[in-house]
C-alpha positions in Angstrom: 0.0 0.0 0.0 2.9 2.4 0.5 4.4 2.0 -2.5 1.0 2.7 -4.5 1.0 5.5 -2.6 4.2 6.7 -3.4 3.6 5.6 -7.0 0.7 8.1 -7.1 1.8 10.9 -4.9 4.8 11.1 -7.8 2.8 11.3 -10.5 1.3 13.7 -9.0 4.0 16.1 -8.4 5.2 15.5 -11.6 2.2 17.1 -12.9 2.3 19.9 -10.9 5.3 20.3 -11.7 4.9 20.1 -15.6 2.0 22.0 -15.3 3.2 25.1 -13.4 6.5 25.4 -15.5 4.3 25.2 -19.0 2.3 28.2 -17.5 5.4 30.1 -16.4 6.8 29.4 -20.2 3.7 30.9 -21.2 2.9 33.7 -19.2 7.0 35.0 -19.7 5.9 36.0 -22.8 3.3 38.6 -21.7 6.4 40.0 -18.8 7.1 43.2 -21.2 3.4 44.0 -22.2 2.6 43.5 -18.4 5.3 46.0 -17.6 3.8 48.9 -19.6 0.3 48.7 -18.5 2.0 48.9 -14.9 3.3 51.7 -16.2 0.9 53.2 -18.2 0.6 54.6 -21.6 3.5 57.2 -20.9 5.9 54.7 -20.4 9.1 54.7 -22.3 11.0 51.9 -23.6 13.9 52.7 -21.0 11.2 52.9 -18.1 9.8 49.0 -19.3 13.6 48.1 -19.3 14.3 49.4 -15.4 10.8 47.4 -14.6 11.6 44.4 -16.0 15.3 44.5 -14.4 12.7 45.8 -11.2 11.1 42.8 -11.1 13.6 39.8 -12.7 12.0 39.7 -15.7 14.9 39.7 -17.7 16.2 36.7 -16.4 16.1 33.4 -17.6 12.9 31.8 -17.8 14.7 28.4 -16.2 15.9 30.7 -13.5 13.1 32.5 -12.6 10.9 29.5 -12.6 13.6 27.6 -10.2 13.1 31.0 -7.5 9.3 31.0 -8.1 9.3 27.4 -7.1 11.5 27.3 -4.4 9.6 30.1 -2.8 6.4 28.0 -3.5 7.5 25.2 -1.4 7.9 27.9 1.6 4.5 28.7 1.3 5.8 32.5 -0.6 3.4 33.0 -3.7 5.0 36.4 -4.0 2.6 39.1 -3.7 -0.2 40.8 -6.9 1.3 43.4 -9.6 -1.7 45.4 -9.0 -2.6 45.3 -5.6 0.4 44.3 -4.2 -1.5 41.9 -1.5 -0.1 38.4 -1.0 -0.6 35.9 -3.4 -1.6 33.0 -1.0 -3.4 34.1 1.4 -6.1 35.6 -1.5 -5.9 32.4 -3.0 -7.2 30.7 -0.5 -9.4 33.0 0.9 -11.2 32.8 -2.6 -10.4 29.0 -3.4 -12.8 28.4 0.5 -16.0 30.3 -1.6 -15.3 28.0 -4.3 -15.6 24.9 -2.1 -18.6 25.9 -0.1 -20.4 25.8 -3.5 -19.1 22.7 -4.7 -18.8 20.6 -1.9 -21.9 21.1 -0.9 -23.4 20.2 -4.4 -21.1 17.0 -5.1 -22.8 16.1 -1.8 -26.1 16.3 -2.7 -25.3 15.0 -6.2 -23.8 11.5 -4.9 -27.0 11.2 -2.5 -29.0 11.7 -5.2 -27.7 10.0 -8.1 -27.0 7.0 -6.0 -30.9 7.1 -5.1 -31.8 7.5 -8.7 -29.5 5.1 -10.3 -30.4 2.7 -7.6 -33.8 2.9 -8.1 -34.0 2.9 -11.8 -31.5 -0.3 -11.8 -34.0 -2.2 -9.3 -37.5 -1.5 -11.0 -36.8 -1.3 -14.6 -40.0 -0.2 -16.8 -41.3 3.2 -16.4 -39.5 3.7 -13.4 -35.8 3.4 -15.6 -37.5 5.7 -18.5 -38.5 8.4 -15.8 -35.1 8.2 -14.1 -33.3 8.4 -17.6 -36.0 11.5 -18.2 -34.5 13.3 -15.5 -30.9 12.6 -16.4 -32.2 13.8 -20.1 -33.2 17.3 -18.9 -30.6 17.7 -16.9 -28.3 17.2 -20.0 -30.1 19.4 -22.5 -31.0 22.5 -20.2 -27.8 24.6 -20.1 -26.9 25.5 -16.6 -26.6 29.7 -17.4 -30.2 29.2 -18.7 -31.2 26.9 -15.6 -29.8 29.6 -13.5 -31.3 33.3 -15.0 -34.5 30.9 -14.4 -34.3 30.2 -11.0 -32.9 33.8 -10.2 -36.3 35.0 -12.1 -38.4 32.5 -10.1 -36.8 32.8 -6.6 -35.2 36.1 -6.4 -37.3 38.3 -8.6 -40.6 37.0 -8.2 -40.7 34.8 -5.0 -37.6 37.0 -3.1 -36.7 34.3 -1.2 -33.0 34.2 -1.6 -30.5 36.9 -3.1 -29.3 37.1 -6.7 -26.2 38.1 -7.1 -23.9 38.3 -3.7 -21.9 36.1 -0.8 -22.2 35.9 3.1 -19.3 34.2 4.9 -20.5 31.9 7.2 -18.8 33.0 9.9 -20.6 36.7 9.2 -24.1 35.0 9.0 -24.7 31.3 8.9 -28.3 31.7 7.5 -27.7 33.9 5.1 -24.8 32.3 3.8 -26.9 29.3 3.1 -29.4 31.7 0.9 -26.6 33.0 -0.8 -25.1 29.7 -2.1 -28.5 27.7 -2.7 -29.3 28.7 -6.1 -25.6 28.4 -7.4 -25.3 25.1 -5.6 -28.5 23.8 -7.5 -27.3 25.0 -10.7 -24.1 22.2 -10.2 -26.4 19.7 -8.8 -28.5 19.4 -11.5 -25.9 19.1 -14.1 -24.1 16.6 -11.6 -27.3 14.6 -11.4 -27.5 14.3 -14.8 -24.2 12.8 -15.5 -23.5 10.4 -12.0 -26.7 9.1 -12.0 -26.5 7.4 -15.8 -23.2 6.1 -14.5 -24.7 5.0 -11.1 -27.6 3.4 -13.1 -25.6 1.5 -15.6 -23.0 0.1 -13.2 -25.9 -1.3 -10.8 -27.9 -2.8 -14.2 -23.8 -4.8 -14.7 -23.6 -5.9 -10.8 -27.2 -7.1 -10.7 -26.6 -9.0 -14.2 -23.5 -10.8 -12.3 -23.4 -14.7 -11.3 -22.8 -14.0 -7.7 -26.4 -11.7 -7.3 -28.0 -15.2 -8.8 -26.5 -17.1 -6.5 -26.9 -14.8 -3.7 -30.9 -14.8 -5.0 -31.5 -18.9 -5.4 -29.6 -18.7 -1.3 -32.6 -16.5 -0.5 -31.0 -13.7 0.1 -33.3 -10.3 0.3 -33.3 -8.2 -2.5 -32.7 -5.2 -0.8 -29.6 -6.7 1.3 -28.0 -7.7 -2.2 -28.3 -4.6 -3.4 -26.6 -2.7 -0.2 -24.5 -4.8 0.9 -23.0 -6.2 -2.5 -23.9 -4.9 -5.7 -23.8 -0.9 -4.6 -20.4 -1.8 -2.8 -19.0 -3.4 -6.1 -20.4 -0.7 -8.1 -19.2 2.2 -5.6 -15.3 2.2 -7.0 -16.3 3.2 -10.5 -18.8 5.8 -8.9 -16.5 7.0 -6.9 -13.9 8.1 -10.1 -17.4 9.5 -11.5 -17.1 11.5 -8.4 -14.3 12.6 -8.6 -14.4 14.0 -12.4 -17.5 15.9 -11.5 -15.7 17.7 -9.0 -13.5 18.4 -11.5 -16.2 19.4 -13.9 -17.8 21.6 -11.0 -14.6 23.3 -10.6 -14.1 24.6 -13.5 -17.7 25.2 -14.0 -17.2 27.9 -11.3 -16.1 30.5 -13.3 -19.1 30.7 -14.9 -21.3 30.3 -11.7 -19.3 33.0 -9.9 -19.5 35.3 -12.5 -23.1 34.8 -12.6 -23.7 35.4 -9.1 -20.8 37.8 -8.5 -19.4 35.5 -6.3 -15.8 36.5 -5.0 -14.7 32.9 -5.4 -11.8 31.0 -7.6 -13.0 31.1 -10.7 -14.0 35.1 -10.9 -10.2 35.6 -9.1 -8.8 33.6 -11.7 -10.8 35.4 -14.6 -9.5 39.4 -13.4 -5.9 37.9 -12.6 -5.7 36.8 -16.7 -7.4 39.8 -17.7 -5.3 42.2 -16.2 -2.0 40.1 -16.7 -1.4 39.7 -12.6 1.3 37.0 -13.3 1.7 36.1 -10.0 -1.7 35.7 -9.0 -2.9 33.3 -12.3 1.0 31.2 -10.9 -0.9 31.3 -7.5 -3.7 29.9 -8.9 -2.3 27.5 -11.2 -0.3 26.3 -8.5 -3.4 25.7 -5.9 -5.8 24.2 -8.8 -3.0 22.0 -9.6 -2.8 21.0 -5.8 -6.0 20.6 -5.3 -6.8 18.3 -8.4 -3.7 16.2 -7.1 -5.4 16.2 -4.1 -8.9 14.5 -5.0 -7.2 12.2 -7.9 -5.0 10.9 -4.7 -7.4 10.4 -2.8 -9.9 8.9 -5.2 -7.2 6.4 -5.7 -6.6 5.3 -2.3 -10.5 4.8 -1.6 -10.6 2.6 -4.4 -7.5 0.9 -3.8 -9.2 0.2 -0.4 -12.2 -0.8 -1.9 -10.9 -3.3 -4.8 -7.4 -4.3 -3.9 -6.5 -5.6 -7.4 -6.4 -2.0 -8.2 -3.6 -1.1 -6.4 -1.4 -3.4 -9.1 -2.1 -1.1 -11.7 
């Protein structure tokens, strides 16, 4: 087990590692244009030259990148062009709105989508066709629509929650919830419709298996086969579902926070590129690499756990 965990905990820095210098590489590019909108339209080539010497911009790329890292690994993001605050602490301060959103909604999605590819697994018929229905919808409504709608329905018309706008929930616990509900149901909708095919199809393969007929002719109860052995077999595969939709709701969050003017991740990381903060979009890079490593590792060792014959791949 320690050696799939080291095995996966190196390809995972790697990554990072790959992934952070290829954005560095990219972003050196833009150093000189990001020098004379620091300095303004009045800037002169010598005045972009003394900037760029300023700020060690005329390095190296190689050698830049090797400081930036180093000071990484201390926990030093180095601090925004523009506002000159720390890079790390604003990360994270934006990356925790992010994952009150998204957490919250993978939640719900896995309860939900287990429930509903259970059930349409089990009973077959009309039950499967309604379950696949609402998967359907789920797939062909796009979420900005889904969510103008339910602003229009519940913040317009109903004024039960806000539309646009985020309480901490240390501020306000209850109004933090009414701030995050619509945005979270806008992700758990579209999460619904993908894990619960998955969910459904997996449990239709367990239930087809020779052990469930064998399990049946012992007289075993319907119900315990399908908690106690086929939703366990089928909860490895589920479980990488999982995972990619947390994937899929991260980087849906730009949109969602831009929506909702939500000071979270994604709209940090959309002003950052649009303004050229270098540092901050590295600060970012650097925590959504993290993070991703993060779940993918973890993903791994719960299924390794779960199905031991994965842990020999």
């Amino acid at each position: 087990m320690i050696s799939y965990i080291a095995k996966r905990l190196g390809t995972g820095v790697i990554l990072a590692l790959l992934v952070t210098f290829i954005t560095f590489l990219l972003l050196s590019t833009s150093f000189e244009d990001v020098a004379r909108t620091i300095l303004g339209q009045s800037a002169t080539p010598e005045n972009t030259a003394a900037l760029m010497t300023a700020k060690g911009w005329d390095r190296p790329v190689i050698v830049q990148y090797g400081d930036w890292l180093f000071s990484a690994l201390r926990g030093d993001f180095g601090t925004s062009v523009y506002t000159s605050l720390p890079v790390g602490p604003s990360v994270v301060q934006r990356l925790l709105v992010t994952l009150s959103i998204i957490v919250p909604a993978l939640l719900i999605t896995a309860v939900i989508s287990t429930m509903l590819g259970v059930w349409a697994a089990t009973r077959g018929g009309v039950v499967d066709r309604v379950a696949q229905g609402i998967s359907l919808i789920g797939y062909i409504v796009p979420g900005l629509l889904l969510a103008i709608g339910l602003v229009v329905i519940f913040a317009v018309q109903l004024k039960l929650l806000p539309a646009t706008g985020y309480t901490p929930l240390a501020d306000d616990p209850a109004a933090w919830v009414r701030s995050i509900t619509i945005p979270v149901i806008v992700l758990t909708i579209g999460g619904v419709a993908n894990m619960s095919a998955q969910v459904r199809g997996r449990m239709i393969d367990e239930l087809r298996r020779d052990y469930v007929r064998t399990l049946r002719t012992r007289g075993v109860s319907s119900t315990s086969i399908v908690v106690k052995h086929a939703l366990r077999n089928a909860g490895s595969p589920a479980l990488t579902v999982m995972s990619l939709e947390f994937i899929q709701m991260f980087g849906a969050a730009l949109i969602i926070e831009n929506v909702f003017a939500l000071p979270g991740y994604g709209s940090f990381a959309f002003n950052a590129s649009l303004q050229g903060d270098i540092p901050v979009i590295l600060g970012i890079t650097a925590f959504g690499v993290a993070l991703v490593t993060v779940v993918n590792l973890s993903t791994d060792l719960i299924n390794g756990w779960l199905n031991p014959k994965a842990r020999q791949h």
